[in-house]
C-alpha positions as CSV (number, residue, x, y, z in Angstrom):
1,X,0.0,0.0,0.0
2,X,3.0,2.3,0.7
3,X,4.3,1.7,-2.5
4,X,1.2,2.4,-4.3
5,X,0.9,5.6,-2.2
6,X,4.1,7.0,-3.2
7,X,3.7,6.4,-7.2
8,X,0.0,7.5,-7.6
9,X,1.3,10.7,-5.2
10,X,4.2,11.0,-7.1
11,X,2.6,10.6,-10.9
12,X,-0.4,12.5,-9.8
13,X,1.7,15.5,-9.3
14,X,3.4,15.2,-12.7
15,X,0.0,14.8,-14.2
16,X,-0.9,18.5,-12.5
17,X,2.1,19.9,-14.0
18,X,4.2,20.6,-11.0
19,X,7.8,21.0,-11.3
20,X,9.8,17.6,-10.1
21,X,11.3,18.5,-6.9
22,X,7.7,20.1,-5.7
23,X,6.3,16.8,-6.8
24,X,9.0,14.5,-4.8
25,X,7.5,16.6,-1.6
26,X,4.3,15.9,-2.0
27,X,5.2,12.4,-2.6
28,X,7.2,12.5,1.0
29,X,4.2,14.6,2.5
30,X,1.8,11.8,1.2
31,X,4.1,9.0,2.7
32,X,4.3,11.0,6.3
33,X,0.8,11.1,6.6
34,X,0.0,7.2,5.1
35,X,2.6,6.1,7.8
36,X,1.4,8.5,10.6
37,X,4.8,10.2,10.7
38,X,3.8,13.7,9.5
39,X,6.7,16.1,10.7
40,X,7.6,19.0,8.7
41,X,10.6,19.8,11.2
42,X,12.3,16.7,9.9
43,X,10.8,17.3,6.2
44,X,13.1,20.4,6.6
45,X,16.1,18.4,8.4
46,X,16.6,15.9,5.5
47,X,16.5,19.0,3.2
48,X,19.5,20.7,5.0
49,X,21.2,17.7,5.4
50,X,21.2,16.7,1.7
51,X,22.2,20.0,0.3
52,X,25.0,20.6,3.3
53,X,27.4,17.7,1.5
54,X,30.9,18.2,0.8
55,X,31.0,15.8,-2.5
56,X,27.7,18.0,-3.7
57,X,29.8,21.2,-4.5
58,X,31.5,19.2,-7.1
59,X,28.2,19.9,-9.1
60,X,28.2,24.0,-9.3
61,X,32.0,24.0,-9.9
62,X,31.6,21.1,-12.8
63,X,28.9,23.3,-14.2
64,X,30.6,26.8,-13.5
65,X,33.5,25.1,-16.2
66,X,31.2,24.0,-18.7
67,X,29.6,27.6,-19.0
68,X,33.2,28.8,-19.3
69,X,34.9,26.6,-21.7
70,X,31.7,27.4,-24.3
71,X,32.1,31.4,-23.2
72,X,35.9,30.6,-23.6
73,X,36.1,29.5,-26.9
74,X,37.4,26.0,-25.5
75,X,34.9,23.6,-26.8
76,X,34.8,25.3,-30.5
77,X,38.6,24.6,-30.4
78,X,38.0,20.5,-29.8
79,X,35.3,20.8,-32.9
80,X,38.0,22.5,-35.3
81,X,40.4,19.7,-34.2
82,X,38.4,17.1,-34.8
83,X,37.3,18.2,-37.9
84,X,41.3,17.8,-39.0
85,X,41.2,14.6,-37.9
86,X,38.5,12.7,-39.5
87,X,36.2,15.5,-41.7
88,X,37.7,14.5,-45.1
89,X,36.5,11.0,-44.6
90,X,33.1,9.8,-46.1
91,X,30.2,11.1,-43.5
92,X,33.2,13.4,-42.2
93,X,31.3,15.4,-40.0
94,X,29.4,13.0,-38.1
95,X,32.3,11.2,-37.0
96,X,33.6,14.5,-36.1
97,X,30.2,15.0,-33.8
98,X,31.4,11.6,-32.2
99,X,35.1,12.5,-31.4
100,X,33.9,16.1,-30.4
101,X,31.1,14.4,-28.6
102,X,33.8,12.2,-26.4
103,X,36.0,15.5,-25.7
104,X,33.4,17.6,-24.6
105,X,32.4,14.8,-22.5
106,X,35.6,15.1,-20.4
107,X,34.6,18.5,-19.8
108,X,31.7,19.3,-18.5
109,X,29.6,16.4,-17.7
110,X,26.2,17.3,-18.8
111,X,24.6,15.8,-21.8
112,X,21.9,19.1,-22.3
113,X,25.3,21.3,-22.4
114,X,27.2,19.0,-25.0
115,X,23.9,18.2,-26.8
116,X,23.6,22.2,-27.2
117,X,27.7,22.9,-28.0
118,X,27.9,20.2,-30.7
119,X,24.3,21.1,-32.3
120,X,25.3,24.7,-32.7
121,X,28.5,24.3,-34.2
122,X,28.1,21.4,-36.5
123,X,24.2,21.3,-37.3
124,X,25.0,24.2,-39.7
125,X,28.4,22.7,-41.6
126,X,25.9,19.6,-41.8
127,X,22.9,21.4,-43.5
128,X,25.6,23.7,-45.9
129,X,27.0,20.0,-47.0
130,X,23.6,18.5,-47.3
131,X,23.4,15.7,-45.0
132,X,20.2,14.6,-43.5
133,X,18.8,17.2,-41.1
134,X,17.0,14.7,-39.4
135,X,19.5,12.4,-38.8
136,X,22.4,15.4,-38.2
137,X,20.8,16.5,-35.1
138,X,19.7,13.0,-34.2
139,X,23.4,12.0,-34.1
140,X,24.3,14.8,-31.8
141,X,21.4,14.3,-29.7
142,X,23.2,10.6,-29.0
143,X,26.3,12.2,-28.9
144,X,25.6,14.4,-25.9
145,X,24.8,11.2,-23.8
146,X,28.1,9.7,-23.5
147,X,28.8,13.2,-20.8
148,X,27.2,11.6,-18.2
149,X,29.2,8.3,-18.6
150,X,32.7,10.2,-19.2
151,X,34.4,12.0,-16.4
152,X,33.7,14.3,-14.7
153,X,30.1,13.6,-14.7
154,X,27.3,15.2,-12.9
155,X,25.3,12.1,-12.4
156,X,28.0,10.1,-11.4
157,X,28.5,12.7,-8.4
158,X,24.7,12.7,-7.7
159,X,24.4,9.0,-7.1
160,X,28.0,8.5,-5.8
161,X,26.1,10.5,-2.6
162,X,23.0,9.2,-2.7
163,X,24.1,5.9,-3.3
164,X,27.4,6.1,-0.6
165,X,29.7,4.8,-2.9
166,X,33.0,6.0,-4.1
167,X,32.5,9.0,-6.9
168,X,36.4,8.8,-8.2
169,X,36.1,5.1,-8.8
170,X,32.8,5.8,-10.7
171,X,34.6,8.5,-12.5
172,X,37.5,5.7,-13.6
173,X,34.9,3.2,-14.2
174,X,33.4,5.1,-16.7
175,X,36.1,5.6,-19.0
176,X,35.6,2.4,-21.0
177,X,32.2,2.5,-21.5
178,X,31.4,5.6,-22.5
179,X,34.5,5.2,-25.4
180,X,32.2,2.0,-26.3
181,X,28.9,4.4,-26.6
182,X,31.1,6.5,-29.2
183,X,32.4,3.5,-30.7
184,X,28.7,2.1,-31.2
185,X,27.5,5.7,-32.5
186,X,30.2,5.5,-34.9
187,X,29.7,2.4,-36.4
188,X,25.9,2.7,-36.9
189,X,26.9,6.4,-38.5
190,X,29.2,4.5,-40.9
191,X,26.4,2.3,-41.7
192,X,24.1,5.4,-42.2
193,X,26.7,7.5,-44.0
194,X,26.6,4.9,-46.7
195,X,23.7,6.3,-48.4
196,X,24.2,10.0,-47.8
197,X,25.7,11.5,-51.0
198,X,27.5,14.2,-49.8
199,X,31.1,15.3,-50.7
200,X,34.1,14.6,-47.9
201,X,35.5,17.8,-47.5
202,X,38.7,18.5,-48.5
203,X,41.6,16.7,-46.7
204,X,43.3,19.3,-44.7
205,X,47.4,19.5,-44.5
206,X,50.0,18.4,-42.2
207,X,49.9,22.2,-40.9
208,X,46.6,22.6,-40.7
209,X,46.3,19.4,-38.7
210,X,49.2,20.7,-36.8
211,X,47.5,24.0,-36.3
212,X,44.2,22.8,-34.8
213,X,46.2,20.4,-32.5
214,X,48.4,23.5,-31.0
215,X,45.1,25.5,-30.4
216,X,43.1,23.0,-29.0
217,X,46.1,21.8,-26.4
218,X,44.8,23.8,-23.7
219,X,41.7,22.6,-24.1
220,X,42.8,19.0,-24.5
221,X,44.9,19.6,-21.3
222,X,42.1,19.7,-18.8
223,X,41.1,15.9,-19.1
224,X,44.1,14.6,-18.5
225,X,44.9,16.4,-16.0
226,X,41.2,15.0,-14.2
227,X,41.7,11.7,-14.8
228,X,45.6,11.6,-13.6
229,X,45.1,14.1,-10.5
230,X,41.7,11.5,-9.3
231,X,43.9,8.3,-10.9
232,X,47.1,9.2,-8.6
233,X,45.4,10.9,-5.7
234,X,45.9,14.5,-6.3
235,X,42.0,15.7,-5.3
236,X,39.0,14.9,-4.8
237,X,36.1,14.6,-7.7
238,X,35.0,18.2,-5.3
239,X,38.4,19.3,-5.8
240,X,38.8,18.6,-9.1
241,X,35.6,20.7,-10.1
242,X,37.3,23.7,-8.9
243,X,40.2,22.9,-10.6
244,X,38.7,22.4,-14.0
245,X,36.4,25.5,-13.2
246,X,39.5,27.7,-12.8
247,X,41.7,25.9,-15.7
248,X,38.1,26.7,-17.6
249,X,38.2,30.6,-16.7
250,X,42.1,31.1,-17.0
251,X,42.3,29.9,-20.3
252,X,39.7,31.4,-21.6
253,X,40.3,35.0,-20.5
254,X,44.1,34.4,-20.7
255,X,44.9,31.7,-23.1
256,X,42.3,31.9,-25.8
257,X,41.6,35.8,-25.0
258,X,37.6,34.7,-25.6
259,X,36.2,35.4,-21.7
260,X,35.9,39.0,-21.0
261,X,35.6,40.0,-17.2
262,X,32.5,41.6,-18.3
263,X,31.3,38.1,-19.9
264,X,32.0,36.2,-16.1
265,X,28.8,38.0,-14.3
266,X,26.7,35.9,-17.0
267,X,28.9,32.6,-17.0
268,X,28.3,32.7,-13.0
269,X,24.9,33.6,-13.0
270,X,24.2,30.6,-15.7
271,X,25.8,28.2,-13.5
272,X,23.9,29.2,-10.1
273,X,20.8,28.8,-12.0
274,X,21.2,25.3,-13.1
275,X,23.0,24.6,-9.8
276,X,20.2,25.7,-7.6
277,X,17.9,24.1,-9.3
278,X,20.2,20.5,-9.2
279,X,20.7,20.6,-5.8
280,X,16.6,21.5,-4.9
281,X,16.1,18.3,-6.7
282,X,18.6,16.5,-4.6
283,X,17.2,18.3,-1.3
284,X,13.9,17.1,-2.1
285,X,14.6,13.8,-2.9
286,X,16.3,13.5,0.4
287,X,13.0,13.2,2.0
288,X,11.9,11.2,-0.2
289,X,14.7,8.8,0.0
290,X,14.5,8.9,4.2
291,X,10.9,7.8,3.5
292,X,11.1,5.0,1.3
293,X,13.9,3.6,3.9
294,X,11.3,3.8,6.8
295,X,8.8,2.4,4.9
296,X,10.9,-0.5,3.8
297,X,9.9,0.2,-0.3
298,X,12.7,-1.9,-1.2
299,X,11.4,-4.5,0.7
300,X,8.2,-4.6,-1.2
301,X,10.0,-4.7,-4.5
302,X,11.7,-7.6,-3.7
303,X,9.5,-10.1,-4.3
304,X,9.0,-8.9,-7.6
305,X,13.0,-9.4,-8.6
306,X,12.8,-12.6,-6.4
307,X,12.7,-14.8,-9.7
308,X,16.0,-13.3,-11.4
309,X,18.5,-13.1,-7.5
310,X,20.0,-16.7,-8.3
311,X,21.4,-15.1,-11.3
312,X,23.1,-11.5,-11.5
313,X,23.2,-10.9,-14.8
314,X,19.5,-11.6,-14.9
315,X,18.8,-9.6,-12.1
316,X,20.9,-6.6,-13.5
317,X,18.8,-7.3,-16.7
318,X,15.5,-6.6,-15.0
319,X,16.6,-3.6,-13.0
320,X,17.8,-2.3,-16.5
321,X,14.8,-3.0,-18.3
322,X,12.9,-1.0,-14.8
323,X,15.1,1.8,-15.5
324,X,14.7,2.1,-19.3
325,X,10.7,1.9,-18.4
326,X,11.1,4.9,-15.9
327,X,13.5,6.8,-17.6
328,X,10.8,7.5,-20.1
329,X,8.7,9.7,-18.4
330,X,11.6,10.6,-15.6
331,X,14.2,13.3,-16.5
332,X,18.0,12.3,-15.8
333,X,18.8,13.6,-12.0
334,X,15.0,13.1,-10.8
335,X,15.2,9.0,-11.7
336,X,18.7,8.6,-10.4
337,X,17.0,10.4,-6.9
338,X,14.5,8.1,-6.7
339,X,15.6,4.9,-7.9
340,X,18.9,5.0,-6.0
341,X,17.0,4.3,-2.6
342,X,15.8,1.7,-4.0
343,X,17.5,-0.8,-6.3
344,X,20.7,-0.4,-4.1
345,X,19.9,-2.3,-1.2
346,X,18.6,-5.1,-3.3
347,X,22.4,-4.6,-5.7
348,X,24.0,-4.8,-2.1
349,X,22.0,-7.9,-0.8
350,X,22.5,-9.7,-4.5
351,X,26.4,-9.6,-4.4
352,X,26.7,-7.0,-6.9
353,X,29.4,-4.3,-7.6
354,X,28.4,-1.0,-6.5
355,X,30.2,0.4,-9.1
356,X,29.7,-1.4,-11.8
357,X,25.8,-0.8,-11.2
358,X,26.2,2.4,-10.9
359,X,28.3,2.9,-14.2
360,X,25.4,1.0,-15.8
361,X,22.6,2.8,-14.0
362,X,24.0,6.0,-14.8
363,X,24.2,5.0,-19.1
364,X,20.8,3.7,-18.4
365,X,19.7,6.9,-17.4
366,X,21.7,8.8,-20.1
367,X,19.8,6.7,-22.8
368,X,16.3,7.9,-21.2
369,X,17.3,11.1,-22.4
370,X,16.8,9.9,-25.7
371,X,13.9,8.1,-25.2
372,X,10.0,10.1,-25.5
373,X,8.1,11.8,-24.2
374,X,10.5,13.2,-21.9
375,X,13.4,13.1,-24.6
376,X,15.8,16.2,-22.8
377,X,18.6,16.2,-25.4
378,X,16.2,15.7,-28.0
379,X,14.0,18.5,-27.7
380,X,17.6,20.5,-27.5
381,X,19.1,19.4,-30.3
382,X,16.0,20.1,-32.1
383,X,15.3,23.9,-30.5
384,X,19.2,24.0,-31.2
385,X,19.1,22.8,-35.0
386,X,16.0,24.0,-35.5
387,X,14.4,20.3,-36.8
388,X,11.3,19.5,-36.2
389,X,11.1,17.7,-33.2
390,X,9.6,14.6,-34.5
391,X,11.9,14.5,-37.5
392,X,14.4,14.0,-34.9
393,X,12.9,11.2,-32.7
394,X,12.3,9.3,-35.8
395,X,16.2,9.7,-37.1
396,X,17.6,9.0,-33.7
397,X,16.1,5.2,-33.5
398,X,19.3,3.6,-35.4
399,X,21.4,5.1,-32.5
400,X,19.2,4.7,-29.5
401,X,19.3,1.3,-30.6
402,X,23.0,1.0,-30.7
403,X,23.5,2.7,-27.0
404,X,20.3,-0.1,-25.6
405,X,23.2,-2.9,-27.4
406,X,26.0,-1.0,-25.8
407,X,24.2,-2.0,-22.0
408,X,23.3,-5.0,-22.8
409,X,27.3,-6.5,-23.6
410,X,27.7,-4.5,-20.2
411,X,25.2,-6.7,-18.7
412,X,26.3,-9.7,-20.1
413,X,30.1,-9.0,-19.2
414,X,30.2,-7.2,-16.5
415,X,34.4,-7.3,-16.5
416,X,34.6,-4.8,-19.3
417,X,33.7,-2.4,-16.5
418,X,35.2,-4.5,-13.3
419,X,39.1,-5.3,-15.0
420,X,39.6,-1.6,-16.8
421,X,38.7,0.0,-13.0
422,X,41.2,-2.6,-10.6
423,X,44.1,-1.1,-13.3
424,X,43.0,2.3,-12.9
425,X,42.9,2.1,-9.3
């Protein structure tokens, strides 16, 4: 009966229209009063509590160097260089979305900011060369999702809390599979590109190639300096967010000369916005997680996994399939809030690497963003390219499918994530 309070609370408020996070309280207020428990004093406690976390300020820092490398001039630079890497070949430009795709993943994190970046600058080469519109905007629409699954990424740092799990080997245990999303996108483009008869552009020189590689060097730095600095102990994920925010600002105002100080007021104003409004979501969902504990939600669901616990990989097949159901109508941060409370103590009870279902939970929940009605990247990449929005969903089938295949080998082998991340440790 709990359970059945909480969803038809929960759904009933989306149906109304309200914004997540006010709909994750009335959810909790719904539970406090079905279990008798109705305190707003400890409504308000979880609330602080959540927001008041050390690994959380990762997020605004993360987001405050996105808005800076694209006011910078740093993620244009990644395009033009991969443009001289692959653009003369046969479909060029899409597998320059993909290689751009993987760079700006390393980044900034988000898949709405990526999505946005890699529509605006290649959409428009792609419609001058003649290339499906459609499919164009599809392919960076499935592009952008590999930024969750690359580090450093936001949702890896939002379950890594919620979930009490280690966010640096999350970060590491990302790696590999998010190069295996871009692989995937890049085959089925190849397999696309076949029938598109457009003209490779022109192969550009030594130089040039030489050229784009100098200029984008500072741009190129900032992963590799992440991954190393978590890899050898350097900082924390929180500490490296205000490194790469600050390597995002210095070079832009004083390597690439892009970033004004009068530009910084709206770069920082930009990122509060989306930062209060990510961690509202996670306050919220605090409540809603210390709810579902009390009430023993997890408990209920059991029964309903019972059949697959003798076998993991069955078991991480249903709880895949339950997340590709929910990440329909959920956005990204709101499913990983309220599934985290969950599926974990049933992961935890089933023998299960943390990490490696959190790498897979985390793709899972990039993919929803492809998926309708919700569809996040997909109604940006079409605002963005200016495609009609079905157009899009139609086009982006081919790669949604690839990503789904992608998961599944993940599920099947689970030591393509385990055996990359005991190295990199």
């Amino acid at each position: 009966m709990t359970l059945l309070v909480f969803a038809g609370s929960l759904l009933g408020a989306m149906v109304l229209g309200m914004p997540i996070a006010f709909a994750l309280l009335v959810s909790s207020l719904a539970m406090m009063w079905h279990l008798e428990a109705f305190d707003t004093q400890s409504m308000a406690l979880q609330m602080l509590n959540a927001a008041d976390s050390f690994a959380l300020l990762a997020v605004p820092f993360f987001l405050l160097a996105g808005e800076a490398m694209t006011a910078g001039g740093l993620s244009r630079r990644l395009v033009r260089f991969a443009l001289a890497l692959v653009g003369h070949r046969r479909g060029g430009l899409g597998y320059v979305a993909v290689i751009a795709a993987v760079l700006l993943s390393s980044l900034s994190g988000s898949a709405v900011a990526d999505t946005a970046a890699l529509a605006a600058v290649l959409v428009p080469m792609m419609r001058r060369a003649g290339y499906d519109l459609g499919r164009s905007a599809a392919l960076m629409a499935a592009g952008g999702i590999i930024a969750p699954v690359i580090p450093p990424s936001i949702g890896f740092i939002v379950f890594g809390v919620a979930a009490n799990i280690s966010i640096t080997s999350l970060f590491l245990a990302g790696i590999l599979p998010g190069l295996m999303m871009a692989a995937a996108l890049a085959f089925t483009w190849s397999l696309l590109a076949r029938g598109e008869l457009v003209e490779p552009l022109p192969r550009r020189s030594w130089a040039e190639a030489g050229e784009a590689l100098r200029d984008g060097l500072l741009a190129l730095g900032l992963p590799v300096i992440i991954v190393l600095g978590l890899k050898f102990g350097a900082f924390t994920p929180t500490e490296a967010g205000v490194v790469a925010a600050v390597y995002a600002i210095l070079v832009g105002m004083f390597g690439y000369r892009e970033l004004t100080p009068a530009m910084l007021p709206g770069v920082l104003v930009a990122a509060v916005r989306t930062s209060a409004a990510v961690m509202f979501l996670v306050a919220a969902a605090a409540v809603t997680a210390y709810l579902i504990t009390i009430a023993d939600i997890p408990g209920q669901i059991r029964p309903l996994l019972e059949p697959f616990m003798e076998s993991r990989v069955l078991l991480m097949a249903a709880m895949m399939v339950l997340v590709v159901v929910v990440g329909t109508a959920l956005d990204f941060i709101p499913t990983i809030l309220i599934l985290t409370p969950v599926l974990m103590p049933i992961v935890r009870e089933a023998g299960i690497d943390p990490v490696y279902f959190g790498v897979l939970f985390i793709m899972n929940n990039a993919i929803g963003l492809l998926t309708p009605p919700v569809g996040t990247v997909l109604n940006v990449a079409s605002a963005v390219a200016r495609v009609d929005l079905g157009r899009v969903t139609r086009a982006v089938t081919p790669f949604l499918v690839a990503q789904l295949l992608v998961l599944a080998l993940l599920v099947l082998i689970p030591e393509l994530v385990t055996v990359p991340l005991r190295w990199l440790r």
